[in-house]
N, C-alpha and C positions, 0 to 999 in steps of 0.2 A: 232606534226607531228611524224609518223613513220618512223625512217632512218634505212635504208635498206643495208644490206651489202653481200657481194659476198657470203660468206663462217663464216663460226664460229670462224675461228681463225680471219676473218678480225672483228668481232662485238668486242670478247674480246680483240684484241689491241684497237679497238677504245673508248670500256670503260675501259680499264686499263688508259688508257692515260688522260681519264677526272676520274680517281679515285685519280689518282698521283699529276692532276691539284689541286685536290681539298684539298688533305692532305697539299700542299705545302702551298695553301694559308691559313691551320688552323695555321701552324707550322710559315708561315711570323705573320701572326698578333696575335696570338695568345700565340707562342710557343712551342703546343702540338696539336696533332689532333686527331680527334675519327673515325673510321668507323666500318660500319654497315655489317657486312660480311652477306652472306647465304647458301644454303645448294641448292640440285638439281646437274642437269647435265650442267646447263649452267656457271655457275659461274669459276666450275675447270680451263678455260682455261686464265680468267681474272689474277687470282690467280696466274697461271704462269708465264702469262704477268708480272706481279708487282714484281717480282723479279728481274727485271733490273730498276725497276720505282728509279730515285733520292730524296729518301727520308730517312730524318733523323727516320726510323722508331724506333729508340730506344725511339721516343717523340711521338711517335702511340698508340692510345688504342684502342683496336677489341672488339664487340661484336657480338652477332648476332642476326640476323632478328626473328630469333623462334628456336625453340631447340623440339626436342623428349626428352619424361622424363625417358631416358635409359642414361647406364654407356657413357662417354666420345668417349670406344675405342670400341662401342656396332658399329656395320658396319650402324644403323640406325642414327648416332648421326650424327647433320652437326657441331658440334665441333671437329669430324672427319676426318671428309673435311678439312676444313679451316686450321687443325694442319697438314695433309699429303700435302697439295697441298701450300699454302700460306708461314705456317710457314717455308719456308726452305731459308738460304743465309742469306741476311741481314735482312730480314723481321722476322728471325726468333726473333730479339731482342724487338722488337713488343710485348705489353701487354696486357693479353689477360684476357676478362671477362666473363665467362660462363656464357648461362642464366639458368643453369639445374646443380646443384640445382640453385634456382632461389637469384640471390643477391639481397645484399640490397638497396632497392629503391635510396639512396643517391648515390651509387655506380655507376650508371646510372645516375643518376641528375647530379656529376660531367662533363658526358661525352653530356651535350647537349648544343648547338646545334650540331651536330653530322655535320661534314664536309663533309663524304661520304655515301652512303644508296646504297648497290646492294641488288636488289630483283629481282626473279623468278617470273613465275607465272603459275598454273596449267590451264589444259582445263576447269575445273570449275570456270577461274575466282578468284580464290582465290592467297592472297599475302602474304606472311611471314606463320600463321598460321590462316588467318582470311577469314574461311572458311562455304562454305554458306552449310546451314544447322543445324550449331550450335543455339543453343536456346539464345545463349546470344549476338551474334552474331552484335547486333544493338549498345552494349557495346561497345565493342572493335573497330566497325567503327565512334564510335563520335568522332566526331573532336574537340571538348570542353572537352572531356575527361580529369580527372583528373589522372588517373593509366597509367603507364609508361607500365605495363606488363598484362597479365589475361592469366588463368588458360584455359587449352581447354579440356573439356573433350577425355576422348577413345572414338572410336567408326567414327572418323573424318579423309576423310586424306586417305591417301595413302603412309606408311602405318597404322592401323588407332590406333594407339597409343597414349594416352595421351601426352599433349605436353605443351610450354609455349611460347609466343608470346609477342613480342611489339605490343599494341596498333596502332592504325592509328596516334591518337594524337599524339603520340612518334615517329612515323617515320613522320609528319609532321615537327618537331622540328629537320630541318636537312637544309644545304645550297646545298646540290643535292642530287637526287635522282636518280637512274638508273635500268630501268626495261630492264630485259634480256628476249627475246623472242626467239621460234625458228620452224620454220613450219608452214603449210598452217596454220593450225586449232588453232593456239595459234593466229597468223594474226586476222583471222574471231574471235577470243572474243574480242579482240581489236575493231574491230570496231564493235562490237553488243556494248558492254559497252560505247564508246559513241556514240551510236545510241539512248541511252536508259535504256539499260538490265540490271537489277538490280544483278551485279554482287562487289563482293566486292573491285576487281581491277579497278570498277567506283570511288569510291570513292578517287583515286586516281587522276585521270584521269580529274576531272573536278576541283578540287580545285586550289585556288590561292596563294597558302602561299609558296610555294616550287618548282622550277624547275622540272618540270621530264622528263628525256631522256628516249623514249622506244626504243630499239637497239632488229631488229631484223635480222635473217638471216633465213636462207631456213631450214636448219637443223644443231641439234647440231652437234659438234665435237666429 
């Protein structure tokens, strides 16, 4: 189901508050939790949100959904984001794992299953960096997949930079997931992909392995 919220600032308290649920119960049973940050316009206001969130975050580990393959504090980088918006207050004590340059796969195997997953999604349908048009594209949507991460070429994307991506299979390997939405036209991919429409935020959308919240609102913030 689509939950639908007044405004922007009501979608990001409503998913800051199941992001906070979710870190709490990595940190109850497990003692540490991982989440999945992103990059876009929607996510900055969650990110705010979570700087009141009750959480041990010095026992947090961030990565994120996809990365551009520029400098850290390059204005295209969503490591970026996550450090200006996320990092400040107690969250700043939060440890944090860039995927650009890209780490080592074990580094990431530590952090699964991943407790938290926010993701965007563009007007193409596309989610983290896995985006239609790519030639390899069928890769990175298998859900059996063995790679945590792949390579994307330039030439993709908005804007269209070489980049690096977690897999689907890798954002499968998560105990929620929460897709940010915002506007008529992001609505309508929504339900063209499960209408059908072989978009790569289907593949999302119809699987069984992982909760996913799509949290939409009229327009961003």
């Amino acid at each position: 189901m689509l939950e639908t919220y007044p405004s922007a600032a009501a979608m990001a308290q409503a998913a800051a508050h199941g992001v906070e649920a979710a870190l709490a119960q990595g940190l109850r049973t497990r003692g540490r939790a991982s989440l999945v940050a992103t990059g876009g316009r929607s996510p900055g206001a969650v990110y705010d949100a979570l700087h009141g969130a009750k959480v041990d975050w010095a026992r947090v580990i961030v990565t994120l959904s996809d990365e551009r393959c520029v400098a850290p504090d390059a204005p295209e980088a969503n490591a970026r984001l996550v450090t200006q918006r996320l990092f400040a207050g107690e969250p700043a004590k939060a440890h944090f794992i860039p995927l650009w340059p890209e780490p080592e796969a074990a580094a990431l195997s530590a952090l699964l299953p991943f407790d938290a997953v926010l993701l965007g999604m563009g007007e193409d349908g596309h989610v983290a960096s896995l985006i239609p048009g790519d030639p390899d594209l069928a890769a990175g949507l298998d859900p059996e997949g063995q790679a945590l991460t792949r390579a994307v070429p330039a030439g993709l994307g908005s804007p269209p930079l070489a980049r690096i991506t977690l897999t689907l299979a890798a954002l499968l390997q998560a105990r929620a997931i929460f897709l940010l939405i915002a506007g008529e036209a992001k609505r309508e991919v929504i339900a063209r992909a499960r209408a059908g429409a072989d978009l790569p935020v289907r593949a999302l959308l119809v699987q069984d392995q992982v909760p996913v919240r799509v949290l939409w609102a009229p327009e961003h913030s």
